[in-house]
C-alpha positions as CSV (number, residue, x, y, z in Angstrom):
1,X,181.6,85.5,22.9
2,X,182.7,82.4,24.8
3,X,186.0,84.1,25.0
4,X,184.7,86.9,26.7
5,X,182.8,85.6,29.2
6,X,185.7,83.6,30.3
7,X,187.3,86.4,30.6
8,X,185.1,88.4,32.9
9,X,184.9,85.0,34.8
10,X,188.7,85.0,35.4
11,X,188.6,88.9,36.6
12,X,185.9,88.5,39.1
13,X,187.7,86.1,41.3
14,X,190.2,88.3,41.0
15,X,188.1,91.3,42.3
16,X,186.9,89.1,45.1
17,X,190.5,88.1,46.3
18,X,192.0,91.8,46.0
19,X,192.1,92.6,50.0
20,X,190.8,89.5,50.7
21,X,193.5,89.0,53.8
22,X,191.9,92.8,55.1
23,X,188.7,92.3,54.8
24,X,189.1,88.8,57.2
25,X,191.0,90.7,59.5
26,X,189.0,93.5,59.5
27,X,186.2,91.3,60.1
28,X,187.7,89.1,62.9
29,X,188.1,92.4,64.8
30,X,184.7,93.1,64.6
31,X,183.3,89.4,66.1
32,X,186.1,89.9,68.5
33,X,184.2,93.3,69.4
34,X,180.7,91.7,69.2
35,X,181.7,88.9,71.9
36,X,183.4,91.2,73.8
37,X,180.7,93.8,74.6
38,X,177.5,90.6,74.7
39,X,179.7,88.3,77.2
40,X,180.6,91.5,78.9
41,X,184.0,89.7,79.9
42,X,185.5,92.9,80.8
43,X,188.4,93.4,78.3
44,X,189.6,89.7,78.6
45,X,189.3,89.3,74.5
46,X,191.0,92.3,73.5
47,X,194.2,90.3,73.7
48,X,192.7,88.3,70.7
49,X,192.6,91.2,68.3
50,X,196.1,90.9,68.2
51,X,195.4,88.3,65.6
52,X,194.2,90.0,63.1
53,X,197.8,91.6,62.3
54,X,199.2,88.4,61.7
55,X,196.2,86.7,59.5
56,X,197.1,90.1,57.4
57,X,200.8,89.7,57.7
58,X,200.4,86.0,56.3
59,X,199.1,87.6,52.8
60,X,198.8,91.2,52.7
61,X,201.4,93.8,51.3
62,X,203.1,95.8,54.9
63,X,201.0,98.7,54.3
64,X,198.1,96.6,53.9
65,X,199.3,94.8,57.2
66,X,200.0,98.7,58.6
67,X,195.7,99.6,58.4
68,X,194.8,96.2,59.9
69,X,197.1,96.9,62.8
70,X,196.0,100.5,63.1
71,X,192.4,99.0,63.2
72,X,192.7,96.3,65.7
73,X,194.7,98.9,68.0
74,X,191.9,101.0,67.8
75,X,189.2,98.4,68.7
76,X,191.8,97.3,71.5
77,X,191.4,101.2,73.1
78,X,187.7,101.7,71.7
79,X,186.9,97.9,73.7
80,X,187.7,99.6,77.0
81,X,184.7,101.8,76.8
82,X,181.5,99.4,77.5
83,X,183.4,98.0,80.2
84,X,184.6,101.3,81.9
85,X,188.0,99.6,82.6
86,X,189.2,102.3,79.6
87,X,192.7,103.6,81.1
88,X,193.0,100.3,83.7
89,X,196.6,98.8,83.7
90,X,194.7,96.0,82.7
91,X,193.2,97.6,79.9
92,X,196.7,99.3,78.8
93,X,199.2,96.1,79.2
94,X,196.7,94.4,77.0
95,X,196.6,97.3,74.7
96,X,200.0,97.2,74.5
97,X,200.2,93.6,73.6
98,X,198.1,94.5,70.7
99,X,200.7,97.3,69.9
100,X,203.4,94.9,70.0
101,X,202.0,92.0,68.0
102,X,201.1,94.5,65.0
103,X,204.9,96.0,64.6
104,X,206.2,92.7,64.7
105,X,203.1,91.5,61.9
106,X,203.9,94.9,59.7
107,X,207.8,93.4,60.3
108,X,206.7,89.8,59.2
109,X,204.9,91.4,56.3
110,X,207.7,92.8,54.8
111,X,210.0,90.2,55.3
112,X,207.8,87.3,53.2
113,X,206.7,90.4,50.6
114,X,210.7,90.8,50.2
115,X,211.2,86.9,49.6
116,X,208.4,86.5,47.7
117,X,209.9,89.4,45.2
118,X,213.2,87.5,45.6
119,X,211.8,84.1,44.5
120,X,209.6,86.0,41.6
121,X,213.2,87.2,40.5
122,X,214.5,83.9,40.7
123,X,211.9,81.9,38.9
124,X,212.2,84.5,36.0
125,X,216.1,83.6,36.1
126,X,214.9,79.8,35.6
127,X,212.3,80.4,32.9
128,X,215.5,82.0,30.6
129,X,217.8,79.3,31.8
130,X,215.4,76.6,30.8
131,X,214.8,78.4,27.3
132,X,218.0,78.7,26.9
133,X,219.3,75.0,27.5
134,X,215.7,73.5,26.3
135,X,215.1,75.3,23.3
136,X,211.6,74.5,21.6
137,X,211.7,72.3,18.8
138,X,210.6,73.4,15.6
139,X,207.0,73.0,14.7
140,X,207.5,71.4,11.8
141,X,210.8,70.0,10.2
142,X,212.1,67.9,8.1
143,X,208.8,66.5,7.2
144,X,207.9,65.8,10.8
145,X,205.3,67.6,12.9
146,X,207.3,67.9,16.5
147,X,206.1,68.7,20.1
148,X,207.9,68.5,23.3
149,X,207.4,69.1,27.6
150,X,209.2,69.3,30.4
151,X,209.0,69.4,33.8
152,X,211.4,69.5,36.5
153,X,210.6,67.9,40.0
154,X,214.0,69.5,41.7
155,X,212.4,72.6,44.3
156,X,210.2,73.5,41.6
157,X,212.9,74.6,39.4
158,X,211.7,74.4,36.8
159,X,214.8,73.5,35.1
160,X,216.4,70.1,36.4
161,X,218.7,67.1,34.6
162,X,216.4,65.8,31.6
163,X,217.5,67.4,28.5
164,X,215.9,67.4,24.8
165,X,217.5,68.6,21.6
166,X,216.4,68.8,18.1
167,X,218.8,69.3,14.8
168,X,217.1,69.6,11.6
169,X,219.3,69.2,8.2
170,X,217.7,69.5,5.4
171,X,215.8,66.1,4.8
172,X,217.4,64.9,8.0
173,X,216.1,65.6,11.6
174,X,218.3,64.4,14.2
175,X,216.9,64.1,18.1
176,X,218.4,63.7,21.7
177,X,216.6,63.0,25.0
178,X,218.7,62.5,28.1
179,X,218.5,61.8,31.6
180,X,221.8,63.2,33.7
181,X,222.9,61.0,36.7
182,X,222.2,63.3,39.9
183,X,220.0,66.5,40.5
184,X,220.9,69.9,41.6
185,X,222.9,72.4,39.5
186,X,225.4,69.7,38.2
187,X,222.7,67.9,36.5
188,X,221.7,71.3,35.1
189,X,225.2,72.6,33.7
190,X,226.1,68.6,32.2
191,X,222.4,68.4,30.8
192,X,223.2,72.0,29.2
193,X,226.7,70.5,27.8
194,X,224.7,67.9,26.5
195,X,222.8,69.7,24.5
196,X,225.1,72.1,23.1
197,X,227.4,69.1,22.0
198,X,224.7,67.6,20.5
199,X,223.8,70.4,18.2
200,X,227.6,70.8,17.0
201,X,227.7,67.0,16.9
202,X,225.1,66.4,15.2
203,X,225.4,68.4,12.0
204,X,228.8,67.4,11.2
205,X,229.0,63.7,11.9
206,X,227.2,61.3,9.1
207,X,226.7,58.7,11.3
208,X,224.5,58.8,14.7
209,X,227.0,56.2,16.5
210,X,229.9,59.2,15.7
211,X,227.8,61.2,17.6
212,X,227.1,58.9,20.5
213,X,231.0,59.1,20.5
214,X,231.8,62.6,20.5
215,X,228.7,62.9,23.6
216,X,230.8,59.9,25.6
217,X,234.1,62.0,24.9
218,X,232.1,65.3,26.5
219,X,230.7,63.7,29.3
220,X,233.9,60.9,30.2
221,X,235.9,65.1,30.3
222,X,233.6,65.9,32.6
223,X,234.8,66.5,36.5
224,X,233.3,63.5,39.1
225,X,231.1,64.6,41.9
226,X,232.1,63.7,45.4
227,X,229.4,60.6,45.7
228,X,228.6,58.7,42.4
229,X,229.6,58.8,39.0
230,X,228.9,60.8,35.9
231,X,226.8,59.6,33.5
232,X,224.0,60.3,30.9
233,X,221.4,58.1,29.7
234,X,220.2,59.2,26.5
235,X,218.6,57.9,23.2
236,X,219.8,59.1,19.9
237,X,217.6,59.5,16.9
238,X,217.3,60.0,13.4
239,X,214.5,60.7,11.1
240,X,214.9,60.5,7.3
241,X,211.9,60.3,4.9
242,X,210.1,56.7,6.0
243,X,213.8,55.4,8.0
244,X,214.1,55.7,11.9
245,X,217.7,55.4,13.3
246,X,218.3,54.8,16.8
247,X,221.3,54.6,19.1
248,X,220.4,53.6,22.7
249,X,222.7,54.6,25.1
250,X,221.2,52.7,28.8
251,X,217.7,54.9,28.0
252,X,214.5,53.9,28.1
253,X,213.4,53.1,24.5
254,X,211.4,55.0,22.4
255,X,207.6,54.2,21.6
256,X,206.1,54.1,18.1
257,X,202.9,54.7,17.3
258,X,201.1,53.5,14.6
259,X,198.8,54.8,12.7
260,X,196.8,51.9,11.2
261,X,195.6,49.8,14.7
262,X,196.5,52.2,17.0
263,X,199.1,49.9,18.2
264,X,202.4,51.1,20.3
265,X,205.7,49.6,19.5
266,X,209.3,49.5,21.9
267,X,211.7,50.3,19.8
268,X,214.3,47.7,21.6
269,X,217.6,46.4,20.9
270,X,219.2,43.2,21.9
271,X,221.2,45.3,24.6
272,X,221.6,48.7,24.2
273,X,225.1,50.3,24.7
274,X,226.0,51.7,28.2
275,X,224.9,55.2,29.4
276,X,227.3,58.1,27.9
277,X,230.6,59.2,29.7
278,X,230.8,55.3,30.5
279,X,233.1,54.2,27.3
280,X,233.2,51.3,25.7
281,X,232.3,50.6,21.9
282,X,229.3,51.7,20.4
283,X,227.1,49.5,18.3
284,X,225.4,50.5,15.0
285,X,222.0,52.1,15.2
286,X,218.9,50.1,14.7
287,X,217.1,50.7,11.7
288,X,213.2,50.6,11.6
289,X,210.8,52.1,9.5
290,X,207.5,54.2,10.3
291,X,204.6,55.4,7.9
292,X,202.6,58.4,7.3
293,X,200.7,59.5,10.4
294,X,202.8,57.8,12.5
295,X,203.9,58.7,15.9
296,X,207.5,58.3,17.9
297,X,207.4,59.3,21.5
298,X,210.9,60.0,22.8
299,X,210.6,60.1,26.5
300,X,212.4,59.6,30.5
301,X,212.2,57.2,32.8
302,X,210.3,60.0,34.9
303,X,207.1,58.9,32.8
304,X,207.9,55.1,33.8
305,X,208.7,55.3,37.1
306,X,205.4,57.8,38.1
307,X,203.8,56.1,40.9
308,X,200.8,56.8,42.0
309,X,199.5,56.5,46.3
310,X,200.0,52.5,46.2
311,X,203.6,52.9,44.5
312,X,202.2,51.6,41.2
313,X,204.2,52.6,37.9
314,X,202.3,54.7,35.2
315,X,200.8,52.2,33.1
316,X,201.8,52.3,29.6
317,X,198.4,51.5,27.7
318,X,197.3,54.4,29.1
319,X,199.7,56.4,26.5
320,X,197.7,54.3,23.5
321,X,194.5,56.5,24.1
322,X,196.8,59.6,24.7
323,X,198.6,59.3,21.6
324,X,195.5,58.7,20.0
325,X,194.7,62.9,19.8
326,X,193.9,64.5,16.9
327,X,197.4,67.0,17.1
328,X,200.6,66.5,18.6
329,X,200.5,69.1,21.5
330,X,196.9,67.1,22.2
331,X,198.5,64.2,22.2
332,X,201.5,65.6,25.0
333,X,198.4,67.6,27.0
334,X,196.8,64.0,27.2
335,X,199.6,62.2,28.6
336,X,200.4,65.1,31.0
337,X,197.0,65.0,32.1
338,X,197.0,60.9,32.3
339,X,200.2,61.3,34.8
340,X,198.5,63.9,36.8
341,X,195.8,61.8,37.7
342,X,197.8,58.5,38.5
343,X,199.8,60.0,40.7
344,X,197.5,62.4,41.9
345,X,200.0,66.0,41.5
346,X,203.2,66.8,40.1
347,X,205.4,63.8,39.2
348,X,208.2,63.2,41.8
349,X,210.5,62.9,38.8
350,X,211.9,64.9,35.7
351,X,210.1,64.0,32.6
352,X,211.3,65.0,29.3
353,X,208.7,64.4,26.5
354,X,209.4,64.5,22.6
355,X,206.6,63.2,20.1
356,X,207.0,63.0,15.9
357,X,204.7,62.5,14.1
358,X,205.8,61.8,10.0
359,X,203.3,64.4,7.9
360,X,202.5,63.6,4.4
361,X,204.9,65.6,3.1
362,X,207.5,63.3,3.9
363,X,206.7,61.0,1.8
């Protein structure tokens, strides 16, 4: 029942906006007509109907746009009438205005209903490259429970340079998130390189550090934009029965939740190894340990760096409520939700999310 009262809720706005831009329009021309005829201006507001094309044009389909021009030419002629200047050249250049104005709305019309059709195209373009390159994680894995969002803050994208990849093997689940230096398409097709690496990488190779070195081989081979260098930050982890593994390559560090306090942990190291497609030598992965119930949040520096009106980071207690939920994907709609209200929108960053939690089966 409460489903389907929400869903005659959601269809009656619907009803109500269908024509909505027509119906304004349409009444607009008739308080136009109304003034007219009481204030007895003769004919001086007609030029004003010529208005109601272009509220119609600003939302309507052309067609749509076509009837409200049709109607306000009519009430242009029609307005002649009380004031018996029907015929006037006074009356006919500012019928004629009215004429003129509703082409070019009908025109206007169909030139935003074509890029709107264009960008509709385009965003369904975006919604396969994102699935493609950030490919859900598994539900379940490995003995862990997994969850993951994105969002990209490049032109509404919806697809930017944050990048998240999971490898389960057998009792081993292996996890990247990354942050590419720059924005734009680049930081799409290096973030998508990334990835794929990642998933070759990370079956084969039995250490993580290997794989950290096979990533810095990809992106060191990868061409150098006109300003700036190219670079990945991105945090490496493994996941095997009660062991966590991390290598840290210049990335913000994960956060461990856990289950007995409540309390959130940084998974730091003493310095953490440069950002990939830098070189240099890689250090061994740190070694920590997490129980049942547990909770590792893999994340970008897109969740740090949210500011909210008085340039104020996101703070990080807030995450020790959010992470608090009773499921995973709770615990991800929380912490969404918690960075929509500090900064009061959409983030001005990418932010890649990825939370574990160990189930009891791992055990």
């Amino acid at each position: 029942m409460p489903a389907a009262r929400s869903s005659a809720a959601d269809a009656q706005p619907g009803r109500w906006t269908r024509w909505l831009g027509v119906r304004l329009a349409i009444g607009f021309i008739a308080v136009v007509l109304l003034i007219d005829v009481a204030a007895g201006t003769h004919a001086v507001l007609i030029g004003f109907l010529a208005l109601a094309p272009l509220f119609a044009a600003a939302v309507e389909s052309p067609g749509r746009t076509a009837v409200v021009s049709a109607a306000a030419t009519a009430a242009a002629v029609g307005a002649g009438l009380p004031s018996g200047m029907l015929g006037s050249l006074d009356h006919l250049l500012r019928v004629a205005v009215v004429i003129t104005v509703s082409l070019m709305a009908v025109y206007v019309a169909r030139a935003r209903t074509g890029r709107e059709e264009r960008l509709r195209r385009m965003a369904e373009i975006v919604r396969v490259t994102q699935a493609a390159i950030l490919r859900e994680p598994p539900q379940y894995a490995a003995g862990v429970e997994l969850a993951a969002r994105y969002v990209s803050a490049y032109e509404e994208a919806g697809v930017g340079g944050d990048l998240y990849e999971v490898v389960a093997d057998q009792d081993r689940l292996r996890i990247i998130v990354g942050d590419v230096c720059g924005k734009g398409l680049a930081a799409v097709r290096l973030a998508s390189a990334v990835a794929g690496a990642f998933r070759q990488s990370a079956i084969v190779r039995p250490d993580l550090t290997q794989v950290a070195r096979d990533l810095d081989d990809l992106v060191a081979r990868e061409p150098t934009p006109a300003r700036g260098a190219t670079f990945v930050t991105a945090v490496l982890v493994e996941l095997r029965g009660g062991e966590i593994r991390t290598v840290n390559c210049g990335h913000p560090a994960p956060i461990l939740r856990h289950r007995s306090g409540g309390e959130l942990e940084e998974l730091t190291v003493s310095a953490p190894d440069r950002p990939l497609g830098l070189g240099g030598p890689r250090t061994p992965a740190n070694v920590c340990c997490w129980d049942v119930g547990d909770r590792l949040l893999v994340l970008t520096d897109g969740l740090l760096e949210a500011r909210d009106s008085r340039r104020r980071f996101f703070p990080m207690p807030a995450l020790r409520a959010c992470l608090a939920e009773p499921s995973v994907d709770r615990c991800l709609d929380a912490v969404w939700d918690a960075v929509h209200r500090h900064v009061g929108g959409e983030p001005h960053d990418d932010i890649a999310l990825l939370l574990a939690e160990r189930s009891p089966a791992a055990q």
